[in-house]
N, C-alpha and C positions, 0 to 999 in steps of 0.2 A: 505859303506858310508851312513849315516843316511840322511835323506830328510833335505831340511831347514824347519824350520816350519812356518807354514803359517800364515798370516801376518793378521790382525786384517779383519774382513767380512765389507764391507764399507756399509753402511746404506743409504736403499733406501730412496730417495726424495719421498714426497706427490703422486708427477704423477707417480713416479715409484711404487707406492706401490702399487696405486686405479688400473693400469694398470696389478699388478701380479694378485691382488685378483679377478678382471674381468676374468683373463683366469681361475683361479683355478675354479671360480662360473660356465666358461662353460666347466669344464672338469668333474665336480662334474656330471651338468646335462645332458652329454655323459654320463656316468656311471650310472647314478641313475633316471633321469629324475627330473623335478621340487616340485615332489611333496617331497623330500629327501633334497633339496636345504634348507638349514637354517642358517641363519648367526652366528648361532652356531658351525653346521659343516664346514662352510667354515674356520670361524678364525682355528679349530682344522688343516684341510686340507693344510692350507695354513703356517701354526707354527707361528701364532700371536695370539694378545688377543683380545675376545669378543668386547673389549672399543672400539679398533681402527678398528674394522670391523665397529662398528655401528658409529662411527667419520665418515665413508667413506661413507656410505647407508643410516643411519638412522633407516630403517630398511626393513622387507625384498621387502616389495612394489619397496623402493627405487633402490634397488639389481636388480629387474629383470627391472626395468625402466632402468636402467643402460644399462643392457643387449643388448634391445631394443635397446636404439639410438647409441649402440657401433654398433650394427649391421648397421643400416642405414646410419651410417657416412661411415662406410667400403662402401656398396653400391654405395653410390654419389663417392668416391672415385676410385673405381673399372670402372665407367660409365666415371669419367674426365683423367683415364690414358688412357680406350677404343678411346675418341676421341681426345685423343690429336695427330695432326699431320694428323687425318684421311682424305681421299681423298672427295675433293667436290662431291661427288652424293647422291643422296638419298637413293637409294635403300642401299648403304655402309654406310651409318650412319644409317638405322634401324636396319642394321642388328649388327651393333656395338651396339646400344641400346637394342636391343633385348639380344642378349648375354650376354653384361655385368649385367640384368639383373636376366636373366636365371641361370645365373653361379653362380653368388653371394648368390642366391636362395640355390643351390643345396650347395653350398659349407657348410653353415648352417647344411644342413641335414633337419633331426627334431625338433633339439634345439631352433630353432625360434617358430617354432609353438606349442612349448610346452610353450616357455616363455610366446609369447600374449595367449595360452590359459589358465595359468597361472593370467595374468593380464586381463581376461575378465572384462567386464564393468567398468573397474577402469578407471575415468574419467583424470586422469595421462598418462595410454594409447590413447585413446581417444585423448587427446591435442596432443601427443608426434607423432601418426600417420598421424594426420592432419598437424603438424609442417612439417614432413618429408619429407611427400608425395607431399606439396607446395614445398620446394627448391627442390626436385629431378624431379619435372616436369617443372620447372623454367632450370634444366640446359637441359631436354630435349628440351623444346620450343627454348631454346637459338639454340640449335643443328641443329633445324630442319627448321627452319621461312627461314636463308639465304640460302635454297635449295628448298623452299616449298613456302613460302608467309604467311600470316597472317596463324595463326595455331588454330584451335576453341577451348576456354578455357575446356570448355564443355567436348569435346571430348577425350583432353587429357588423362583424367579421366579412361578414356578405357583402356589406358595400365596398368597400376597397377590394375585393376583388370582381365586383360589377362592374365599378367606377373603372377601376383598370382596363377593364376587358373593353366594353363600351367606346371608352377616350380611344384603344387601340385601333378599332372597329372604324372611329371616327376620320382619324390623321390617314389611315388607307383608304380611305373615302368611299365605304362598304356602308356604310349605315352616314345619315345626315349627322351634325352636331344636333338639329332639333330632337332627333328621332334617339338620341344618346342622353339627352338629358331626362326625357319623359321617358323612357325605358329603368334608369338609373332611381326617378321619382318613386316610381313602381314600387323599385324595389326596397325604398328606404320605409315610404308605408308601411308594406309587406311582415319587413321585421319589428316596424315599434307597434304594429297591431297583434303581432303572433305571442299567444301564448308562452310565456319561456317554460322552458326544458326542465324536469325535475331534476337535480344534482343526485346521484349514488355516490356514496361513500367510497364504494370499492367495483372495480371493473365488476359487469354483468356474469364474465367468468370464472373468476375468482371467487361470486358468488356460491354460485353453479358445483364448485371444485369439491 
């Protein structure tokens, strides 16, 4: 008995398409790293044409900026299923923030840090990390204030670059992921228990002056 044959390939939507060529760009840079990434190889890769890769990116700046905030949306995402439903204490919300941090990290691999290093000093980056890094510490301080009290803007700041260091710490397999997420908990505590920082109006020396 001969098969039916199969019926016309239904045609991806816009967001379905920007969302294939996203994963083909990070399966390229598993395979080859970014320096091999070209939105030439990707349309090849991916069985489309050069026009409609560059309709999607622009071009390749645009490609790994993509990258980028596809990964940070995942982040903030991974951080709001962690605390959904989670138990009032503190110490159980750092350490969900710690984690979903940690994880999100490690899940990347390399790929992330090949991308921003990739996009070094590109002032694209630059906006796109300062954009993120404001709502992902917006849904931590949300997280933390009705277990902690006022939380120091300041301070915040501490975690994303622990979480950073840590995850790094982690993928070179210098420190365990256990020993990265409980180091990172530490230090979320740390800052929604600390005192915040009094604000001066004007530099210390300018007072002084």
């Amino acid at each position: 008995m001969d098969d039916a044959p199969a019926g016309p390939r239904r045609r991806l939507t816009k967001p379905e398409r920007h969302a294939q060529l996203v994963a083909v760009a990070r399966d390229l840079i598993r395979d080859a790293g970014t320096d091999e990434l070209t939105l030439g190889r990707l349309a090849e890769r991916a069985g489309v044409t050069k026009p409609l890769v560059y309709d999607h990116f622009g071009d390749r700046a645009g490609l790994l900026a993509e990258l980028y905030r596809e990964f940070e949306e995942r982040q903030r995402a991974t951080l709001a299923v962690a605390l959904d439903g989670a138990e009032p204490r503190l110490t159980t919300v750092a350490e969900l923030v710690a984690g979903a941090y940690v994880d999100c990290c490690l899940a990347e691999g390399r790929e992330l840090a090949d991308v921003v290093a990739a996009l070094a000093g590109s002032p694209t980056l630059t906006a796109l990390r300062h954009e993120a890094e404001d709502a992902y510490l917006v849904m931590c301080r949300d997280a933390l204030e009705p277990l902690a009290g006022p939380v120091d803007a300041a301070g915040l700041h501490a975690l994303t670059g622990a979480g950073d260091a840590l995850a790094r710490a982690a993928l070179a397999g210098r420190i365990t992921p256990g020993r990265a997420r409980a180091a990172l908990a530490r230090v979320v505590v740390a800052v929604a228990t600390e005192e915040p920082a009094p604000t001066h109006p004007t530099d210390p020396a300018e007072a002084t002056a």
